[in-house]
Phi, psi and omega in degrees: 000126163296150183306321174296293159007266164356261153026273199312275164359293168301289160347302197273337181244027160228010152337168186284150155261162189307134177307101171243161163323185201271184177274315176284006169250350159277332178295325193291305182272333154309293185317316194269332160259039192018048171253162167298160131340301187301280203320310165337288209301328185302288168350301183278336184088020148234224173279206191244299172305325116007280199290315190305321191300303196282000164248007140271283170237338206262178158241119186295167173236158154070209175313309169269019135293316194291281158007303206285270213316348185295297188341261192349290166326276176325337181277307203285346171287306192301305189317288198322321174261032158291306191291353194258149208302149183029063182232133183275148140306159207255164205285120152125345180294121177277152162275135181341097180233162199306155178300157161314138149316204100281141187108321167346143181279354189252357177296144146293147169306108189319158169092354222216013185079346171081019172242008187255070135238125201247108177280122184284172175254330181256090176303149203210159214277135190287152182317304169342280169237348162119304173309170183279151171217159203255018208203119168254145181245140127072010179089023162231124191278134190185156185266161191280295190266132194303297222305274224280029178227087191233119195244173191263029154265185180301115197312128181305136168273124209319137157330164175292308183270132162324153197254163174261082176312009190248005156315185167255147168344285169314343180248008149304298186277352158302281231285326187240177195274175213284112157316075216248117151275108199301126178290213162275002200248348157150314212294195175249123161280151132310151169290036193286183194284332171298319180294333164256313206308327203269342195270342155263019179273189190309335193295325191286331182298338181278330182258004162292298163332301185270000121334303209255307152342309207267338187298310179272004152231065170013051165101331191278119197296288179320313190277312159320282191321313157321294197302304231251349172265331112328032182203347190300335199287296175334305200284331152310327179276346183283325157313288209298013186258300138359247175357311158306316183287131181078038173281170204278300209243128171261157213278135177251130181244028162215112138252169184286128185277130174302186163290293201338310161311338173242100184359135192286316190215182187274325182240033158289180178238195189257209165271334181326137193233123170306275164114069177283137158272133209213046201250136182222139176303130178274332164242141171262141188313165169292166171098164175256155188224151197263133140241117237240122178273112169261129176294105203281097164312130169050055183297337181260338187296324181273336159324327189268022181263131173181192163256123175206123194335094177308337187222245143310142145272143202244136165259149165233158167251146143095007184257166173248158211269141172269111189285347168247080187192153174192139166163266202215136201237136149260144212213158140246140191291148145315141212267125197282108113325010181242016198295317181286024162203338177255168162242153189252188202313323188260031156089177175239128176237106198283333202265134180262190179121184161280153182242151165287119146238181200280204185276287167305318167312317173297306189301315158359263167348296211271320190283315195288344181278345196274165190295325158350304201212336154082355216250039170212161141278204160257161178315167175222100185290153175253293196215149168229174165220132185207181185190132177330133200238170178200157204256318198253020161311317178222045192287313197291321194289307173282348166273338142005275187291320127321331129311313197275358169269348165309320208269335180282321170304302177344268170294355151062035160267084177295333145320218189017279174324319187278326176301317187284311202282351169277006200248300188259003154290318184296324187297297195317238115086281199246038176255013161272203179293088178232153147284343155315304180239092181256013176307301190224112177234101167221057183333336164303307155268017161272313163311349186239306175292303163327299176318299173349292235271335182286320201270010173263336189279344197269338162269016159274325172315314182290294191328314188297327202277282184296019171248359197101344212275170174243147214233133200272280204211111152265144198218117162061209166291343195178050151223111209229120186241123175225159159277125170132194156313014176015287216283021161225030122245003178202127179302146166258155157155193170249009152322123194294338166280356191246161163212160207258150155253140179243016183158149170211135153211190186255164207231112180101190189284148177094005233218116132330051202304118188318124165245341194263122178254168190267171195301168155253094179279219187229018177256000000 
């Protein structure tokens, strides 16, 4: 490419951008040509929620502006010309029809924003009864109309009432009498929603994938696997979409950010302080000691049970802290007396004074201060930014993801294994300022799971310390080097409650002392 070439180029990508309608005339021209989210989201090549943001508040950049305003564009042409006197519609377009009753098989589904009844092109077996059927409500394939949801025993006798089809499964199957299928061995089930749910819930989105992945580069390990680690950040977010529907609480995924949250310089950090541990013991009792370096299985995975902030973060001043609140505290720490057998808790930080730290770390703190364990004062808060919280914000997501890496040990399926585990370390990784992901930007929590995942190794420490064991070295997430008897206090094995050993030497007088350690990964 010439220097001019370059130019042109450079030119051609700082152009006007594409024009899009207000966000309730984009909900308007999807809604009226009747796709889903999904079906949307699929078309552009992102999430639902993605598409829901951009029919609120948000705006796409960049390409998938261009993407979108074509999508738009193109909807809005097809109506105009519906409307103009002796104009057929244009081929694939429905025509223009009177509003819905309510209840109307053609209503969209309560509950669901008025877009989650998804007309399929391939039927597919209804929840119900088993037959194909051409309509998903809320992700579950099912007939609209109670007449046609039907097995091949005998029919049950019709309701008093029209059924309102524009229910959730479960209230369907509330409205009409119970529908029982023969199973393969002959006998009858009931419909409950766990008896269909599990062989298409998320977990099953992971073994579709690394199926069809392996279907398409014929078997071959190596290649798959390459393939399916590229893809982990999408294919995460599509889980956490999975994972979500008909959850309590919806995920705000661009909210405004304090300064504290934005990077100082371009390739800086923010104010935020982690509290990574980086603590290695300076004296050991006399004598020499075998020391077992353990390695913490799924250290971010399990992280990903915490408390995290839901909405906007709010600044406060002057306050004492709220346990159903959760996000980013300015605190001076308390001063630690225990360096020489524990490490401490907010990590080593040479400059002193106050710091921003996360939910965990603060709650840390606030617990080693309690009659419990006595061994700090408390945190002392200056100001916080914070927003109403929840511990099971991404509970569905991570057992998820704890199945299916339970069912790949299992089954010694390395293929997998390396896809979860690139599925929820990248998620962890890149909900920050990344270019990876632009599904979710939320730097508050990738600073509060990370943070989790240190303030879980640092109470395995505590743990180890208070069985008697004597504790060597913590290091990041998820190395922790101790003396004794480990294994009657932390189970082996690769279970995310269990740890593997990852190295063993001696130690103390008389002792060569081990220098070379292991990397810090995240498993």
């Amino acid at each position: 490419m010439s220097d001019f070439d370059a130019i042109d180029s450079l030119l051609a990508a700082v152009g006007p951008e594409a024009r899009l309608p207000a966000p309730e005339q984009r909900r308007e021209l999807r809604e009226r040509a009747r796709l889903s989210k999904a079906q949307a989201a699929r078309a552009l090549g992102v999430s639902p929620s993605t598409v829901a943001g951009w029919e609120k508040d948000r705006d796409p950049a960049g390409e998938l502006r261009t993407k979108y305003a074509y999508l738009l564009d193109g909807l809005a042409a097809k109506f105009a010309a519906e409307t103009e006197p002796g104009t057929a519609p244009g081929p694939g377009v429905a025509p223009a029809a009177e509003p819905a009753a309510p209840g109307s098989p053609t209503e969209p589904a309560e509950g669901g924003d008025g877009d989650e009844v998804e007309v399929l092109a391939v039927p597919e077996p209804c929840v119900l009864c088993g037959r194909p059927a051409r309509h998903r409500v809320e992700g579950f394939t099912q007939h609209l109309d109670p007449a046609d949801c039907r097995t091949t025993a005998p029919a049950a006798p019709a309701p008093a009432k029209p059924v309102n089809t524009s229910v959730q499964p479960e209230a369907v199957q509330a409205a009409q009498p119970p529908v029982r299928t023969p199973g393969p061995s002959g006998s009858s089930k009931g419909p409950a929603r766990r008896a269909f749910q599990e062989p298409s819930g998320p977990a099953d989105l992971i073994g579709q994938a690394v199926r069809a992945v392996l279907a398409e580069h014929h078997g071959d390990v190596d290649a798959a696997t390459a393939a399916l680690l590229k893809r982990a950040i999408p294919d995460a977010m599509r889980l956490l979409d999975e994972t979500r529907k008909g959850a309590r609480y919806d995920i705000v995924a661009h909210p405004a950010i304090p300064d504290i949250l934005k990077k100082q310089t371009s390739r800086g950090a923010d104010q935020v302080w982690e509290a990574r541990p980086k603590w290695t013991r300076h004296d050991l009792p006399p004598g020499r000691h075998e020391v077992t370096a353990l390695d913490i299985n799924g250290a971010y995975l399990s992280a990903l049970k915490t408390h995290l902030p839901l909405g906007r973060l709010e600044h406060s001043t002057g306050l004492a802290h709220d346990r159903r609140r959760a996000g980013l505290y300015l605190i001076t720490p308390p001063a630690w007396e225990h360096e020489a057998v524990l490490p401490n808790p907010i990590g080593n930080r040479d400059e002193p004074g106050p710091l921003w730290v996360t939910e965990p770390t603060l709650r840390l703190l606030l617990r080693l201060s309690g009659p419990r364990y006595g061994l700090c004062e408390p945190p002392e808060i200056h100001e916080s930014y914070t927003s109403g919280a929840t511990e099971n914000l991404l509970e569905k997501f991570r057992i998820a993801l704890k199945d299916a890496r339970d069912a790949a040990i299992e089954q010694d399926d390395e293929v997998t294994l390396e896809y979860v585990k690139a599925m929820y370390s990248k998620f962890v990784s890149t909900m920050g300022e990344s270019n990876y992901n632009r599904e979710l930007y939320r730097p508050d929590w990738m600073h509060i799971i990370r943070s989790q995942a240190f303030a879980n190794l640092w109470l395995k420490a505590l743990k180890a310390h208070d069985e008697g064991l004597v504790v060597v070295r913590a290091m990041g997430t998820d190395e922790l080097h101790i003396t004794g008897d480990w294994r009657r206090v932390f189970p082996e094995g690769r279970g995310v409650t269990e740890v593997k050993v990852k190295d063993t030497y001696t130690a103390g007088t008389d002792a060569t002392e081990h220098t070379e350690t292991a990397g810090e990964g995240q498993e």
